[in-house]
C-alpha positions as CSV (number, residue, x, y, z in Angstrom):
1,X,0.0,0.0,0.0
2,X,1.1,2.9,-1.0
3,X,1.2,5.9,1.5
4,X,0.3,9.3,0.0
5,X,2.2,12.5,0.9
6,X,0.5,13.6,4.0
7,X,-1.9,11.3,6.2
8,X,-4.7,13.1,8.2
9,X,-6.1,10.4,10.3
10,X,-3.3,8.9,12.8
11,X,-5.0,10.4,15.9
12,X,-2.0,10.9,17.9
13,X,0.2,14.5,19.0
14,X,2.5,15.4,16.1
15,X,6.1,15.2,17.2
16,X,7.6,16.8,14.4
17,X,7.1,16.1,10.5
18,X,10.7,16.2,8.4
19,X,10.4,15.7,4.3
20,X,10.1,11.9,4.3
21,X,9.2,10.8,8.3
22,X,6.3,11.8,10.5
23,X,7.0,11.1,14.3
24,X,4.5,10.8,17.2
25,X,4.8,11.4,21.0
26,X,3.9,8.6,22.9
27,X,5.1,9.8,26.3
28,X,8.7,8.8,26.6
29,X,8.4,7.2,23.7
30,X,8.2,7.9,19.7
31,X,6.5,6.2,16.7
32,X,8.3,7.1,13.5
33,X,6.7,6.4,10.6
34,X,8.2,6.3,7.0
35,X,6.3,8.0,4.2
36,X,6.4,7.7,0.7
37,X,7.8,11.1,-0.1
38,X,11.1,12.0,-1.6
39,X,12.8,15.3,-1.4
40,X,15.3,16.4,-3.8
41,X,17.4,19.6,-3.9
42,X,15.8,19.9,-0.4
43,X,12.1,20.5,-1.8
44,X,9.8,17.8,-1.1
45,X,8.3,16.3,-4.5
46,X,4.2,16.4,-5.6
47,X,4.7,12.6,-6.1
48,X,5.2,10.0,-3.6
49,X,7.6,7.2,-5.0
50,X,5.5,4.0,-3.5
51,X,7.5,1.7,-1.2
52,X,10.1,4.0,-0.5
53,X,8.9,4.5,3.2
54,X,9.0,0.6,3.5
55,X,12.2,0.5,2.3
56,X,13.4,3.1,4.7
57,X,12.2,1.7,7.8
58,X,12.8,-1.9,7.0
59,X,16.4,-1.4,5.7
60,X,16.8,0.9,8.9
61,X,15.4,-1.6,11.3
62,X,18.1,-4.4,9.8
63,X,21.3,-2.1,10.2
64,X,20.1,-1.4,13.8
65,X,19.7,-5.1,14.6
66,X,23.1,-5.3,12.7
67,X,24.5,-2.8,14.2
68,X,23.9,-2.5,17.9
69,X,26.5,-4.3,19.0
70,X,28.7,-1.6,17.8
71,X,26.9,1.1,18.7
72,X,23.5,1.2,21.0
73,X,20.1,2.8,19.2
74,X,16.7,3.5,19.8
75,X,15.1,0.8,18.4
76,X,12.3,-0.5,20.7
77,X,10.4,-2.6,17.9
78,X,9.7,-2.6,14.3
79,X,6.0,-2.8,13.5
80,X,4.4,-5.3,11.5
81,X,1.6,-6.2,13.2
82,X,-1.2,-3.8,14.7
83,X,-1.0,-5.8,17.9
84,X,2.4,-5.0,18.1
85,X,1.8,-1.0,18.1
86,X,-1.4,-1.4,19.9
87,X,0.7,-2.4,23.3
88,X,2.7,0.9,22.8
89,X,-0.5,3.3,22.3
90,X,-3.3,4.4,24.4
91,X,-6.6,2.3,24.0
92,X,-8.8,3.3,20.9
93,X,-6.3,4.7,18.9
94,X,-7.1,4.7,15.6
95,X,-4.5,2.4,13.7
96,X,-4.5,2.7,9.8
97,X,-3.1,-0.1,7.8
98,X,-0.4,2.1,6.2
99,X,1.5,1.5,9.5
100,X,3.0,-1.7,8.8
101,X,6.0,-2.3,7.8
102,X,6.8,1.3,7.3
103,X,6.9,2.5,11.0
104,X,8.7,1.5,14.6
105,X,9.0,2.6,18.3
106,X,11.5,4.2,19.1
107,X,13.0,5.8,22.7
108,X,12.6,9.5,22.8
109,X,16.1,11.2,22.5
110,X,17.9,14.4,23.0
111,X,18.6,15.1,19.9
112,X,23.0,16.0,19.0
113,X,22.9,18.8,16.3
114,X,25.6,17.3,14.1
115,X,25.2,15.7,11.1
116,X,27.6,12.6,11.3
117,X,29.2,12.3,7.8
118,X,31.7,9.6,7.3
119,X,33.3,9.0,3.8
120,X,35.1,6.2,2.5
121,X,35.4,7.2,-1.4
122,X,35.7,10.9,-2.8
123,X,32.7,11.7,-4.8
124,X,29.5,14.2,-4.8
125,X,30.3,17.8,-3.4
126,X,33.6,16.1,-2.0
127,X,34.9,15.6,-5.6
128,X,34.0,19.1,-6.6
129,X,35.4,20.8,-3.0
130,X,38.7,18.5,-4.1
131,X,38.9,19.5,-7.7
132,X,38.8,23.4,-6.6
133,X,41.4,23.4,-3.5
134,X,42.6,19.9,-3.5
135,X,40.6,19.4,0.2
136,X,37.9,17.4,1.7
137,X,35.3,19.3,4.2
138,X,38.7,22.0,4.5
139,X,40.9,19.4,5.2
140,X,44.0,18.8,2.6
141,X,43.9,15.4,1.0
142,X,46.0,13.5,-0.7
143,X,47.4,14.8,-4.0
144,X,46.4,12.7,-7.3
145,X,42.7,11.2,-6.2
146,X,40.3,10.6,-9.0
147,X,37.0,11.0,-8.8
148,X,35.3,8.2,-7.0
149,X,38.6,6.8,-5.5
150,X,38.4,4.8,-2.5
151,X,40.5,7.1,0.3
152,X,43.5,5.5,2.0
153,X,41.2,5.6,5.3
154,X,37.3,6.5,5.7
155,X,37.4,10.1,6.6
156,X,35.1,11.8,9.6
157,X,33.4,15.3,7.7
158,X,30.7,16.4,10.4
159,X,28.4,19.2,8.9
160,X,25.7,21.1,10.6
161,X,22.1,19.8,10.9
162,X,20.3,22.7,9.4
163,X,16.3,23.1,9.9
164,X,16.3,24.5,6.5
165,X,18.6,25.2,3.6
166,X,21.7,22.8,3.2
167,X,24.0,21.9,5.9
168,X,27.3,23.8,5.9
169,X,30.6,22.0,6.9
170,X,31.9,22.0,10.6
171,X,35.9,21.4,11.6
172,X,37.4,19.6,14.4
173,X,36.8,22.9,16.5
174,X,33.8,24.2,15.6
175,X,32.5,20.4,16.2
176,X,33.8,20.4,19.9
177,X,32.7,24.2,20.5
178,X,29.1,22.6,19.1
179,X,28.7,19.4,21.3
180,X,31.9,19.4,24.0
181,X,35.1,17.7,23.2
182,X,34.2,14.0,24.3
183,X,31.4,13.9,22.6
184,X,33.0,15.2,19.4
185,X,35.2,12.3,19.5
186,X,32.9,9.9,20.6
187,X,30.4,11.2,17.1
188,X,33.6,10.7,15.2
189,X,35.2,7.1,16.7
190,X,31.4,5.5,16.7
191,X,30.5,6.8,13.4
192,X,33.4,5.3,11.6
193,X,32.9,2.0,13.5
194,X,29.2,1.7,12.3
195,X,30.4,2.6,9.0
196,X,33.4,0.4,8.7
197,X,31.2,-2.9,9.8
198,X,28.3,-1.7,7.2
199,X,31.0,-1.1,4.5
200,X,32.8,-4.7,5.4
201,X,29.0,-6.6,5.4
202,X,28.1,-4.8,2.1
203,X,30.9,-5.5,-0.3
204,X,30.2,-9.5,1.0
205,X,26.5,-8.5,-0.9
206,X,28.0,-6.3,-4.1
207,X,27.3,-3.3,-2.9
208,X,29.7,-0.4,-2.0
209,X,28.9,2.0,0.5
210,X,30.9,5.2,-0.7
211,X,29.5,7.5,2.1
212,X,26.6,8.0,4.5
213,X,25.6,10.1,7.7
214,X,24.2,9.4,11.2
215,X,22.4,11.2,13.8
216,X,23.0,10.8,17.0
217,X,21.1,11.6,20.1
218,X,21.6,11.1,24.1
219,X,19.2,9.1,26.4
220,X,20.1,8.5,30.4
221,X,23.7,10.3,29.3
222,X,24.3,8.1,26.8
223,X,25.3,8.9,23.2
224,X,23.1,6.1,20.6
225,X,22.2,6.4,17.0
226,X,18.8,7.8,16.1
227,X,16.5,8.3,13.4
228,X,17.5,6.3,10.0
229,X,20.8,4.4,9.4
230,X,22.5,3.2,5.7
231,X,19.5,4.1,3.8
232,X,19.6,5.0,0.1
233,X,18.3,8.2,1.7
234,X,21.7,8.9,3.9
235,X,24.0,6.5,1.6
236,X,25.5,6.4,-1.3
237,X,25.1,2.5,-2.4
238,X,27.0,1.7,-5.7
239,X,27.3,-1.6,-7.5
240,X,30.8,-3.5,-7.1
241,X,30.4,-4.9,-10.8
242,X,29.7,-1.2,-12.1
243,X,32.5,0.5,-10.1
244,X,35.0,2.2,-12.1
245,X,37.4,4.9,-10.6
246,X,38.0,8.2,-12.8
247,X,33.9,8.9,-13.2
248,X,30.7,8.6,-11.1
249,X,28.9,5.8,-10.5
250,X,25.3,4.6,-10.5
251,X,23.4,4.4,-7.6
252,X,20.7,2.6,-5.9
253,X,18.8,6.0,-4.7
254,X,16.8,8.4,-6.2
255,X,19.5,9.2,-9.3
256,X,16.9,8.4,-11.6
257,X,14.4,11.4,-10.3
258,X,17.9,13.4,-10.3
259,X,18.8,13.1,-13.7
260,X,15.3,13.8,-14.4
261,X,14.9,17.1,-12.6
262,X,18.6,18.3,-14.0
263,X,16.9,17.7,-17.5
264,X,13.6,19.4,-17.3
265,X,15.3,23.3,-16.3
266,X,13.3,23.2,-12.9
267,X,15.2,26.3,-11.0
268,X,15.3,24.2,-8.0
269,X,13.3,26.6,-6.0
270,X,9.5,25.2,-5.2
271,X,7.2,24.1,-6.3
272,X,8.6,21.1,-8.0
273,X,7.4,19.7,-11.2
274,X,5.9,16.7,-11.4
275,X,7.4,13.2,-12.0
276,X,6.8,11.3,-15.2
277,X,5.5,7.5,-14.3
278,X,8.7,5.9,-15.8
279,X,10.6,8.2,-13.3
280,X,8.9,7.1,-10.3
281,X,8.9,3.6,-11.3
282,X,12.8,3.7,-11.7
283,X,13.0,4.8,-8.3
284,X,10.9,2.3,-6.5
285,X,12.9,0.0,-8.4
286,X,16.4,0.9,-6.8
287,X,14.9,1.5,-3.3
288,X,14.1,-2.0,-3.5
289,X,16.7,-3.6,-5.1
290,X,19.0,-2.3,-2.5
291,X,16.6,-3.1,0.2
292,X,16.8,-7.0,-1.5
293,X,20.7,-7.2,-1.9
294,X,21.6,-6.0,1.1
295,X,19.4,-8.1,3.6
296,X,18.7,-11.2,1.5
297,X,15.2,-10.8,2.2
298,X,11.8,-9.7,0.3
299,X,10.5,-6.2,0.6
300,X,7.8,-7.2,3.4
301,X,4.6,-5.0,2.4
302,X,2.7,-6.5,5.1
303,X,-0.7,-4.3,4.4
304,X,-1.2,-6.0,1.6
């Protein structure tokens, strides 16, 4: 089942609503559910791209369970059942179907204000900040990369976590002035853990993980991961048979609605234009694909 852009009749308090999740307060707890909508050049799209929210949330709740050992969450339960939710929610709450399989309880967090970027090849606005001053997020890099190139080590490029607009980069300083000094390295020494286990699972399935981001946040003092983790929302996934250094690569994301967009002379500014069928159908297609390859199981659409 497909979810459209905005669902009216989940009677519960409104959390917050980003461009692709909704989440709701359930006291000291939170249910975040995945939608179907895609944003690109930070402007959230007229059409939904169906499954996506499924793919979101079940490819999260894996890498948690995967995860967790190297770095605690706040993961209570997936749901995929409406008995399971209903234990978590006050009595005669209405429960639509879309729920399943696109949402999960979560603990409630402080949220850390840091975007947690870890990158393990040079490409996107790394490439381009490279080809102008030879540096990565203001750091020097090595002379000689191509574009693409896996670096010598997977490299810790925090950026702000802006409410609006597009994140700006944030140095070793700035980062500690941000969140404290131990907590600036703890971001940076758990974020490359999570990354380097993902990245070591994932070239096992064909996949490479060239870069991704995490979020962090703090419950009883301690520092876990929050919201979504290795998506093809906050990853760069590229095929290892399709990987060649000196060019970009294909990915299993929304490239396709990209592509697209750069074609049609949309200004980037909103409101966006709408998708063409083919477009949307693309997209599904790689959302799910990388769902498939990386956990070795089917998309579970369990409302249907």
């Amino acid at each position: 089942m497909s979810m459209t852009l905005f669902e009216a009749d989940l009677t519960l308090p409104l959390f917050g609503r980003g461009k692709v999740r909704d989440t709701y307060d359930l006291g000291d707890k939170l249910l975040i559910v995945s939608t179907d909508r895609l944003s690109a050049f930070d402007v959230v799209l007229p059409d939904p791209i169906p499954d996506k929210g499924l793919v979101l949330n079940q490819i999260s709740c894996f890498w948690f369970e995967k995860t967790s050992q190297v770095m605690p969450n706040h993961l209570i339960t997936p749901i995929d059942t409406l008995d399971s939710l209903k234990q978590h929610l006050p009595p005669n709450t209405n429960l639509p179907d879309y729920l399943l399989g696109r949402s999960m309880i979560t603990l409630k967090a402080e949220r850390v204000s840091v975007e947690c970027v870890v990158r393990g090849y040079i490409s996107g606005s790394a490439w381009a900040e490279y080809k102008q001053a030879g540096t990565i997020s203001g750091t020097p890099a090595p002379k000689g990369l191509q574009e693409s190139q896996e670096l010598p080590e997977p490299i810790f490029t925090p950026t702000t976590k802006a409410e609006a607009g597009h994140d700006e980069p944030l140095s070793e300083k700035e980062t500690e002035n941000l969140v404290g000094k131990s907590t600036a390295r703890e971001l940076e020494e758990k974020s490359l853990a999570v990354y380097q286990h993902a990245r070591d699972y994932a070239q096992g399935r064909g996949i490479i993980i060239a870069d991704t981001k995490f979020e962090f946040g703090f419950v009883d003092g301690k520092l876990i991961l929050i919201d979504e983790i290795l998506t093809p929302d906050s990853s760069r996934f590229w095929n290892s048979d399709q990987y060649t250094i000196g060019r970009s690569q294909p990915s299993l994301d929304k490239q396709p609605v990209r592509d697209w967009l750069a074609d049609s002379g949309w200004n980037k500014e909103p409101p966006a234009p709408k998708l063409p069928p083919e477009v949307i159908k693309a997209t599904t297609l790689r959302y799910v694909e990388a769902y498939q390859r990386l956990t070795g199981r089917k998309l579970q659409n369990v409302s249907s």
